[in-house]
TORDO-762430 format. One record per residue: x negated, y, z of N, C-alpha, C in turn. Coordinates in nm, 3 decimals. Atoms other than C-alpha are relative to their C-alpha. Layout:
@nc1 X nc2 Y nc3 Z cac1 X cac2 Y cac3 Z cc1 X cc2 Y cc3 Z
...
***
This chain:
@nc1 0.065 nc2 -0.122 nc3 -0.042 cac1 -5.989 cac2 8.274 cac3 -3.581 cc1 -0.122 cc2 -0.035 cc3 0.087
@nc1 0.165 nc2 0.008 nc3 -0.055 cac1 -6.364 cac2 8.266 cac3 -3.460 cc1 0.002 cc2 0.100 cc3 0.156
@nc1 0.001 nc2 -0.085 nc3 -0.123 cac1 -6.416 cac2 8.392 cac3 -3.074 cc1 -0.088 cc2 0.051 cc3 -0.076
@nc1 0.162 nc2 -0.105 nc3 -0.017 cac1 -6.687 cac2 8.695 cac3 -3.055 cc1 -0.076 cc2 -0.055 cc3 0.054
@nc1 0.059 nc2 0.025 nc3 -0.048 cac1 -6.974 cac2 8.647 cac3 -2.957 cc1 -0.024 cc2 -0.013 cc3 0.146
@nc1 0.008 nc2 -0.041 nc3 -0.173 cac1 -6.935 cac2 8.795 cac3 -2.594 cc1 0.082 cc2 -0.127 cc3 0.043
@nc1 -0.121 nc2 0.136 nc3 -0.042 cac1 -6.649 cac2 8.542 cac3 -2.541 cc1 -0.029 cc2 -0.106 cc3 -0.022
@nc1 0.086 nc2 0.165 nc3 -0.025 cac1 -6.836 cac2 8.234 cac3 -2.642 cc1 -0.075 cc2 -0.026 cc3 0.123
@nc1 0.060 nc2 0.031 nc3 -0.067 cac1 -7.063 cac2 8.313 cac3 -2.445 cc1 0.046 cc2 0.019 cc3 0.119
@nc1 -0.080 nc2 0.027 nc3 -0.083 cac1 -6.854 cac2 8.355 cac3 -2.147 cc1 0.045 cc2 -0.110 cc3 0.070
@nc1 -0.044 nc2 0.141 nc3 -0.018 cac1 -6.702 cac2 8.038 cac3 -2.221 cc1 -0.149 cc2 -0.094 cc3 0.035
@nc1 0.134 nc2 0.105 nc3 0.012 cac1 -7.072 cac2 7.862 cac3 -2.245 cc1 -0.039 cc2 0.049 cc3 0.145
@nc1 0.077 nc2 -0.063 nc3 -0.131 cac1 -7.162 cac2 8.053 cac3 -1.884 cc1 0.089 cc2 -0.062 cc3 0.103
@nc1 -0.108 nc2 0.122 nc3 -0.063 cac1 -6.805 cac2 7.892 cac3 -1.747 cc1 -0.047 cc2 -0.118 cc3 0.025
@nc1 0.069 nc2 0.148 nc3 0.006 cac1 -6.944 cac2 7.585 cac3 -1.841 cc1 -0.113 cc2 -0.068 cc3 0.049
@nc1 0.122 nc2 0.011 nc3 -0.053 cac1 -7.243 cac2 7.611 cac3 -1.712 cc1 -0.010 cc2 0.014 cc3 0.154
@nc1 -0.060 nc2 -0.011 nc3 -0.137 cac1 -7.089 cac2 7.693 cac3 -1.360 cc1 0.051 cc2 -0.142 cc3 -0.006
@nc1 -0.047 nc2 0.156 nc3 -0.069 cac1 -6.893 cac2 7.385 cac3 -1.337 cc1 -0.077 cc2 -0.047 cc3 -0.046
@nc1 0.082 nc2 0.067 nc3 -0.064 cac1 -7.149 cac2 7.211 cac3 -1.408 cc1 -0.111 cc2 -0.034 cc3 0.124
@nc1 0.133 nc2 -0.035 nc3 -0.121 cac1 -7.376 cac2 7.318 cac3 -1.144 cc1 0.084 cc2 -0.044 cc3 0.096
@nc1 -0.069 nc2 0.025 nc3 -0.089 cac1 -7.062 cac2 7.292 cac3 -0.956 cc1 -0.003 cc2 -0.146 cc3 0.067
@nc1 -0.008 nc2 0.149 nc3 -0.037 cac1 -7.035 cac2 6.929 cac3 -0.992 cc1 -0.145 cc2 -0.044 cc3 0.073
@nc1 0.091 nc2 0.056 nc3 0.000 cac1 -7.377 cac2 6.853 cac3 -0.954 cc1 -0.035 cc2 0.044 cc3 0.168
@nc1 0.011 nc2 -0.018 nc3 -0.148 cac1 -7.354 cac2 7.022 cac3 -0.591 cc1 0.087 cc2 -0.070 cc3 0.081
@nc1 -0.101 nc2 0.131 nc3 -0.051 cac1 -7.068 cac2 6.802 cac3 -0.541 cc1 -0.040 cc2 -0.110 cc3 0.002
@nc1 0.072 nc2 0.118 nc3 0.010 cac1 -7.258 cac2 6.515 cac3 -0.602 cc1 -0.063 cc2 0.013 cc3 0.122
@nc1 0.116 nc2 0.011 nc3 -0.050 cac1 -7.543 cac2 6.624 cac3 -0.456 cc1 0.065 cc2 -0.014 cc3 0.206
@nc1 -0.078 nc2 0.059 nc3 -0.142 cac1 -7.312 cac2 6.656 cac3 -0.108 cc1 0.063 cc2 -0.111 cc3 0.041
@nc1 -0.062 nc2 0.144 nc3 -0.024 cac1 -7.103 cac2 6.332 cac3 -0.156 cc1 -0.122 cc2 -0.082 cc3 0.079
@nc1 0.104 nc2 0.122 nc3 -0.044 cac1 -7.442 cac2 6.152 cac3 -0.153 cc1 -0.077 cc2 0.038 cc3 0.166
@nc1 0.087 nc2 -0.071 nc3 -0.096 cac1 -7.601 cac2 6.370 cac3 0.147 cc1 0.111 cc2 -0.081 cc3 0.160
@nc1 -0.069 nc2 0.066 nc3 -0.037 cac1 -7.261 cac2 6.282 cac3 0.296 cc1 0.009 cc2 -0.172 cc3 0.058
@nc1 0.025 nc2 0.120 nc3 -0.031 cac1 -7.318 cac2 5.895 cac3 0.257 cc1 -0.113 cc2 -0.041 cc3 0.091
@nc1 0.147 nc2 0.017 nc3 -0.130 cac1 -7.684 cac2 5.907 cac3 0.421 cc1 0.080 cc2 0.009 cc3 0.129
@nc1 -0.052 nc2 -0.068 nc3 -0.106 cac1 -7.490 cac2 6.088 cac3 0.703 cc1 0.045 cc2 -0.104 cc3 0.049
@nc1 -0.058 nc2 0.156 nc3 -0.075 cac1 -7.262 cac2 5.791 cac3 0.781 cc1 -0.083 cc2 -0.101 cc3 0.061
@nc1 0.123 nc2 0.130 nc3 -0.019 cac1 -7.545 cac2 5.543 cac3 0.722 cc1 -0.074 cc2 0.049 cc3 0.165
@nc1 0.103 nc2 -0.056 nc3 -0.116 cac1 -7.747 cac2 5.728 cac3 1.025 cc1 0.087 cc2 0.013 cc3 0.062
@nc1 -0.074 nc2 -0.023 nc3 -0.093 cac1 -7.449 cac2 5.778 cac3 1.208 cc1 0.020 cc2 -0.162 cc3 0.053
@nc1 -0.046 nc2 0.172 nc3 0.000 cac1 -7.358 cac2 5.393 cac3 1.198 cc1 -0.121 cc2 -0.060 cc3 0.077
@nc1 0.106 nc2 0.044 nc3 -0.068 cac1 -7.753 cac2 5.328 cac3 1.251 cc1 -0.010 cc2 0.036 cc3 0.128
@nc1 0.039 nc2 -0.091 nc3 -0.130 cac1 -7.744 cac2 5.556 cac3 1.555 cc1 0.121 cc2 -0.102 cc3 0.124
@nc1 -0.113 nc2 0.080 nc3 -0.075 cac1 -7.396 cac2 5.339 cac3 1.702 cc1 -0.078 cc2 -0.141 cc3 0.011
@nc1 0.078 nc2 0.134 nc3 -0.037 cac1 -7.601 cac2 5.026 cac3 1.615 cc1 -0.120 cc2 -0.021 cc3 0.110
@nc1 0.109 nc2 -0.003 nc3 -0.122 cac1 -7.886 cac2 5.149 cac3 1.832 cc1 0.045 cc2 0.011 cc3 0.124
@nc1 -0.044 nc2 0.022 nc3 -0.119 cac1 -7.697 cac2 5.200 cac3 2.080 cc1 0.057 cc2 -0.079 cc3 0.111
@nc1 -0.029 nc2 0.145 nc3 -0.077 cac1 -7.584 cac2 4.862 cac3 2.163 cc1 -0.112 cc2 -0.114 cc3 0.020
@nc1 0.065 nc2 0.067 nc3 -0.030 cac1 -7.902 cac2 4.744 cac3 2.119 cc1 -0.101 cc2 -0.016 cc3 0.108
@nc1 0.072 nc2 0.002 nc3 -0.165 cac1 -8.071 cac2 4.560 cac3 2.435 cc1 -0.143 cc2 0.017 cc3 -0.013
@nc1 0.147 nc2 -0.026 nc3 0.022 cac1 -8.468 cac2 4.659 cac3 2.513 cc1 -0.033 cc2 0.108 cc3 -0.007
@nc1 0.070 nc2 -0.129 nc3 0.007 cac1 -8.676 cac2 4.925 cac3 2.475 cc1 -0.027 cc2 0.012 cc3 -0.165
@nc1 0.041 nc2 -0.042 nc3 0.145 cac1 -8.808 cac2 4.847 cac3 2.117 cc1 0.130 cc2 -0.075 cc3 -0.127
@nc1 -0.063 nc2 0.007 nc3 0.113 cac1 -8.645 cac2 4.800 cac3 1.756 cc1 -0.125 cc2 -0.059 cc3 -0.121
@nc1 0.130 nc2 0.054 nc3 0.059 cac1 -8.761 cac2 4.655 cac3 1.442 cc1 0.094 cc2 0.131 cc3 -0.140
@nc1 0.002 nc2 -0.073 nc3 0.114 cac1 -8.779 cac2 4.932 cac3 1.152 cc1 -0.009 cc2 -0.042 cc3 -0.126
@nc1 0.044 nc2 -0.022 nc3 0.140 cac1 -8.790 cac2 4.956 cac3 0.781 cc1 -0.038 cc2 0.071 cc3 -0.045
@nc1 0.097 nc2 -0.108 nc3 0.059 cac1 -9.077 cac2 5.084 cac3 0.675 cc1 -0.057 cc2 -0.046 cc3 -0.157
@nc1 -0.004 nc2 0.097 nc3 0.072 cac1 -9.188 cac2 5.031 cac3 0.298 cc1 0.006 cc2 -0.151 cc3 -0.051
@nc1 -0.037 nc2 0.112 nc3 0.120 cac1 -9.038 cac2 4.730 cac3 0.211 cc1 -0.015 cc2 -0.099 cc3 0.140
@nc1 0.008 nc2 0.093 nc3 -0.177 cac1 -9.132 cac2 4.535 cac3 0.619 cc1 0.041 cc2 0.087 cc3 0.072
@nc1 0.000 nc2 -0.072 nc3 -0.151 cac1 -9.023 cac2 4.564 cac3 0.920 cc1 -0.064 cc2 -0.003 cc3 0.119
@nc1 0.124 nc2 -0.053 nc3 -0.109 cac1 -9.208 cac2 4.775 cac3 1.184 cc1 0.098 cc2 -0.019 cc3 0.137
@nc1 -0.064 nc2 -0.021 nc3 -0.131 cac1 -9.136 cac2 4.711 cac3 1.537 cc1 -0.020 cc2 0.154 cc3 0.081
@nc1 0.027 nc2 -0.078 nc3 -0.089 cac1 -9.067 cac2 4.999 cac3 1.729 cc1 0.072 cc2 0.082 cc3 0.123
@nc1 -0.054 nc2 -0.038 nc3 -0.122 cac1 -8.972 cac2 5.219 cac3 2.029 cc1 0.139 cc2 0.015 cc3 -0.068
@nc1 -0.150 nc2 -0.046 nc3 0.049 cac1 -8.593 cac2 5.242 cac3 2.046 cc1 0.047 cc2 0.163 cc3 0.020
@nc1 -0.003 nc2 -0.141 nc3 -0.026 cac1 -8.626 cac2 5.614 cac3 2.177 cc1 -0.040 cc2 0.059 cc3 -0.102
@nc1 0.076 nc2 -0.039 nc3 0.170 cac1 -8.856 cac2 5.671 cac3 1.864 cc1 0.085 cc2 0.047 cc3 -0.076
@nc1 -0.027 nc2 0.018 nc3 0.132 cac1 -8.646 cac2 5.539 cac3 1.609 cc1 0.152 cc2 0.156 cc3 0.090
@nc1 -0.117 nc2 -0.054 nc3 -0.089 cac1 -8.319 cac2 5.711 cac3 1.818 cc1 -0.049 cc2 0.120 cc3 -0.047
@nc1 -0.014 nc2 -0.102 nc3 0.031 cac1 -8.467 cac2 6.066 cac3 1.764 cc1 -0.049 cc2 0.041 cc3 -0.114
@nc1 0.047 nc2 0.027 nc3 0.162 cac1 -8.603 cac2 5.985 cac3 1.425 cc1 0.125 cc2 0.037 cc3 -0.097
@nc1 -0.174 nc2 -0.013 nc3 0.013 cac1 -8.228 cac2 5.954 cac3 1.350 cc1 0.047 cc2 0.088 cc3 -0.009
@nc1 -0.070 nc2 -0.164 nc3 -0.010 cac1 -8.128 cac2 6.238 cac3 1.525 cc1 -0.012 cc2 0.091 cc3 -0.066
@nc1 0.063 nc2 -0.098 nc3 0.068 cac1 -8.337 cac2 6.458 cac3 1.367 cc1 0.043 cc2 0.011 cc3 -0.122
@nc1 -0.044 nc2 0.025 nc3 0.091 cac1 -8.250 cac2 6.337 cac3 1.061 cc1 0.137 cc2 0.029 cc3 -0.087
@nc1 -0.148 nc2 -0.015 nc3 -0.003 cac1 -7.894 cac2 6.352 cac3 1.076 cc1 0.022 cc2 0.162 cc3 0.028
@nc1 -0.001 nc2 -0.196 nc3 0.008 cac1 -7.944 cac2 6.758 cac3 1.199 cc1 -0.039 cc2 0.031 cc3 -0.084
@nc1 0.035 nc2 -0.046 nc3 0.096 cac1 -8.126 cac2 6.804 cac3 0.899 cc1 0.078 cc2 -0.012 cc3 -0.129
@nc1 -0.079 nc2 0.010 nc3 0.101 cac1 -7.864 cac2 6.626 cac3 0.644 cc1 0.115 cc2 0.087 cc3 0.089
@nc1 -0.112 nc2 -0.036 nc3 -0.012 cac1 -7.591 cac2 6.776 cac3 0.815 cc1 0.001 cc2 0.188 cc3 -0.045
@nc1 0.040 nc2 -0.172 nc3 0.034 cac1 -7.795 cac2 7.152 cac3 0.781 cc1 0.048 cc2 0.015 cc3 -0.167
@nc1 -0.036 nc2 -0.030 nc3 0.128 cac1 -7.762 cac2 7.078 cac3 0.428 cc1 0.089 cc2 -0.047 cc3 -0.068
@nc1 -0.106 nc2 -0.039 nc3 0.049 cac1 -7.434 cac2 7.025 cac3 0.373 cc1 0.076 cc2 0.082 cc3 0.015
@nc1 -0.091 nc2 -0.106 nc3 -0.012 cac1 -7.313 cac2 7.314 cac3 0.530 cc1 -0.070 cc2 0.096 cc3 -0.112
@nc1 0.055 nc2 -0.104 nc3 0.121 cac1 -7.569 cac2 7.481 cac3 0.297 cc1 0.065 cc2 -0.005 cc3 -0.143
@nc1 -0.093 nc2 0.010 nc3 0.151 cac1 -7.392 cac2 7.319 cac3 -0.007 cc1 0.106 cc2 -0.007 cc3 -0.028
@nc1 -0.194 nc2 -0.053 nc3 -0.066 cac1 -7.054 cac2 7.392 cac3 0.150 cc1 0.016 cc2 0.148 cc3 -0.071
@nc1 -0.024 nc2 -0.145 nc3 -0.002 cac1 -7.167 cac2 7.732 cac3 0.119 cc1 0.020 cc2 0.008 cc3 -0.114
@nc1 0.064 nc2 0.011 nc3 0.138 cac1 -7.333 cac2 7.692 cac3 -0.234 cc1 0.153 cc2 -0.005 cc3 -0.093
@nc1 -0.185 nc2 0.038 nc3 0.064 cac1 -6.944 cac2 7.487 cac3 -0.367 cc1 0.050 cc2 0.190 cc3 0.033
@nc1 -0.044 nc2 -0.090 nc3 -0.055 cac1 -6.792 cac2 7.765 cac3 -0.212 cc1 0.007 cc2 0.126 cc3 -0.094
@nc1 0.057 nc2 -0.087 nc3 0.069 cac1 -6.956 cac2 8.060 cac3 -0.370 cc1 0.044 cc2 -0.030 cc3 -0.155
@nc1 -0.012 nc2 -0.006 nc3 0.146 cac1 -6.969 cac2 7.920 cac3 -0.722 cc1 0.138 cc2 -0.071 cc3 -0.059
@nc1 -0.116 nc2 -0.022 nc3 0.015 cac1 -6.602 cac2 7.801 cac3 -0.675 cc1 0.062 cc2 0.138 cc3 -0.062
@nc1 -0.069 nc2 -0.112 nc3 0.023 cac1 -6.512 cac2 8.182 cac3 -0.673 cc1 -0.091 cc2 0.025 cc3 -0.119
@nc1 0.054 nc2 -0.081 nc3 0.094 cac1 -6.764 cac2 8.266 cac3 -0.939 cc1 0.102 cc2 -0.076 cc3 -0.127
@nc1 -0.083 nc2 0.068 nc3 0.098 cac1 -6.596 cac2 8.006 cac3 -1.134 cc1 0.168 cc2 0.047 cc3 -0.083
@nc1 -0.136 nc2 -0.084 nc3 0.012 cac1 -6.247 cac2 8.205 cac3 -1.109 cc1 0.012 cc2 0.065 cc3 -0.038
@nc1 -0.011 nc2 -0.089 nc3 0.059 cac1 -6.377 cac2 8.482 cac3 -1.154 cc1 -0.032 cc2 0.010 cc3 -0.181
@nc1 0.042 nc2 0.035 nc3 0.120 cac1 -6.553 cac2 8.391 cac3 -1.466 cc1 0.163 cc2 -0.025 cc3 -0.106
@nc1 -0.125 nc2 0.062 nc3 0.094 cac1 -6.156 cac2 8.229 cac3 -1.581 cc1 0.054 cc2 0.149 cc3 0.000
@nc1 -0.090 nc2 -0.136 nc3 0.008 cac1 -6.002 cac2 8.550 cac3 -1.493 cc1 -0.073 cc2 0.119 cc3 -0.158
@nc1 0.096 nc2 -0.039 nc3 0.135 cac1 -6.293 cac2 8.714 cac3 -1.720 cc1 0.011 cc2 -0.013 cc3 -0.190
@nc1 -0.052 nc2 0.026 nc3 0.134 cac1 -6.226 cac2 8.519 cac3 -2.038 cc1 0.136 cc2 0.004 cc3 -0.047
@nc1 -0.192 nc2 -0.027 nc3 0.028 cac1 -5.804 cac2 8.505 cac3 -1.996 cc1 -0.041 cc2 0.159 cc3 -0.030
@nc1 0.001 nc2 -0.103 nc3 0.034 cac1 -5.871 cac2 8.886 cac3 -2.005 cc1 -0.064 cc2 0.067 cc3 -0.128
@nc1 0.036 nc2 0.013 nc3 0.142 cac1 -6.104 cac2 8.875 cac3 -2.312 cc1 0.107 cc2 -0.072 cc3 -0.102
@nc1 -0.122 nc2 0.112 nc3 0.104 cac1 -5.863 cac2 8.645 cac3 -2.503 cc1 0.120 cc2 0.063 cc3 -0.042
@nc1 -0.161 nc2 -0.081 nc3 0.051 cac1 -5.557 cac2 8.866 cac3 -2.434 cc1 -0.078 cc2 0.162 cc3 -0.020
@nc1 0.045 nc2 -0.192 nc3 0.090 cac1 -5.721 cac2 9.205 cac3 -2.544 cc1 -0.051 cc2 -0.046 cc3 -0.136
@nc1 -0.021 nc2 0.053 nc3 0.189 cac1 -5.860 cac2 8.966 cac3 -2.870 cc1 0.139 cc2 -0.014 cc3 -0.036
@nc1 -0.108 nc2 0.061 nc3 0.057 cac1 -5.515 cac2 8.855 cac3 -2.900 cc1 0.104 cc2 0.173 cc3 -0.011
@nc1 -0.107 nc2 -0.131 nc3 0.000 cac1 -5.340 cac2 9.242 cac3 -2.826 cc1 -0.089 cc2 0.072 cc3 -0.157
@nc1 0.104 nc2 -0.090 nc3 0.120 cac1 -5.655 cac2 9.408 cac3 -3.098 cc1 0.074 cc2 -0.053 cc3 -0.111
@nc1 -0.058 nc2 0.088 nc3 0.141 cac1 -5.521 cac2 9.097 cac3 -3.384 cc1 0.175 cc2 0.086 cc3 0.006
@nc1 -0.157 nc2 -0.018 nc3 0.012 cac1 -5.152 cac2 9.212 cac3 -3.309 cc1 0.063 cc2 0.166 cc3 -0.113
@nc1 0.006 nc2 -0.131 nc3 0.014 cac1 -5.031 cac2 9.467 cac3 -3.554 cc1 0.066 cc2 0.109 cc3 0.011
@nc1 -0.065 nc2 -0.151 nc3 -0.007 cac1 -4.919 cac2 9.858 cac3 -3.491 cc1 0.069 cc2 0.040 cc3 -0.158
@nc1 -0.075 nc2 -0.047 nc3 0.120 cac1 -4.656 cac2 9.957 cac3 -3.705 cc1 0.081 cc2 0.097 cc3 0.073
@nc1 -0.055 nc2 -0.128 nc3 -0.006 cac1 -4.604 cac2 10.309 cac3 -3.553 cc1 0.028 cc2 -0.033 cc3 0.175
@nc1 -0.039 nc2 0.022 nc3 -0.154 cac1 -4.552 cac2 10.132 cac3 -3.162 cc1 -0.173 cc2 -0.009 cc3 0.101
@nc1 0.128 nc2 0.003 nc3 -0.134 cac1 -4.809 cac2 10.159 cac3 -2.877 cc1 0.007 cc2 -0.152 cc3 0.048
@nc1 0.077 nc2 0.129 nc3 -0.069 cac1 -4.969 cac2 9.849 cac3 -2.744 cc1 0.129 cc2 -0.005 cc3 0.124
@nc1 -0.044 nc2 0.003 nc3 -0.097 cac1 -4.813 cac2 9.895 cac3 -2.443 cc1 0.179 cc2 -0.036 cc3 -0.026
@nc1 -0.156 nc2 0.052 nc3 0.065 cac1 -4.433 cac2 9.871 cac3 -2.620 cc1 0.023 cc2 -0.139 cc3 -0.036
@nc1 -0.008 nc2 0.134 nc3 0.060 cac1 -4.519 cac2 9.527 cac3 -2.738 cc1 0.002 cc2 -0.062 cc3 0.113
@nc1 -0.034 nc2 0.053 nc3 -0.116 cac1 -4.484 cac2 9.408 cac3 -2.363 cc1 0.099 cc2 -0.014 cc3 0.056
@nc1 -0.138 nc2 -0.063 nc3 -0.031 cac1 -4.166 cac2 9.308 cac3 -2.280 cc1 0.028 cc2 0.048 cc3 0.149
@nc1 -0.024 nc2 -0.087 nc3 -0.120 cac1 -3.976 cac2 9.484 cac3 -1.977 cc1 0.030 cc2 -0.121 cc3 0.091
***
């Protein structure tokens, strides 16, 4: 039996949610890993003796202030952390759309599957058991 059209496409719009899904999952894992990295860099700066540091800037390293690099960091780290609560939210959201979307097609599927069933003098509703 061939879905309808509406119900393919349902299914193809499902699909198209988790993917987006994943790809915000990704996109946080990795946002995630920076996070550490700058957190780790920020513990390493902090044991280090002096005023200045030596940076990586394309490809050499730049000497510079340790206060510099320190709120270079910081900053940094408030800005990845802004955007994982943003793609907290994002998961979040298209989690439930995702549900709703399943709830959507189970309910298409069983009204295709009650329409195929056939009446021989009983109401739809009789074919449910008690």
């Amino acid at each position: 039996m061939e879905l309808p059209p509406s119900v393919q496409g349902q299914i193809l719009q499902f699909q198209q949610l988790q993917q987006q899904l994943q790809m915000i999952i990704m996109q946080k894992q990795q946002i995630e890993v920076q996070t550490k990295e700058i957190e780790k860099a920020l513990e390493e700066l902090g044991k280090a003796a002096g005023d200045e540091v030596y940076k990586m800037a394309g490809g050499i390293f730049v000497k510079r202030n340790k206060e510099d690099v320190k709120k270079e960091l910081e900053e940094r780290l408030e800005t990845l952390k802004l955007r994982i609560s943003t793609l907290t939210k994002q998961e979040e959201k298209m989690q439930k759309r995702i549900r709703l979307y399943a709830v959507v097609i189970m309910l298409s599927l069983i009204s295709l599957a009650c329409a195929t069933v056939p009446l021989t003098g009983r109401r739809q509703l009789d074919l449910i058991p008690a």
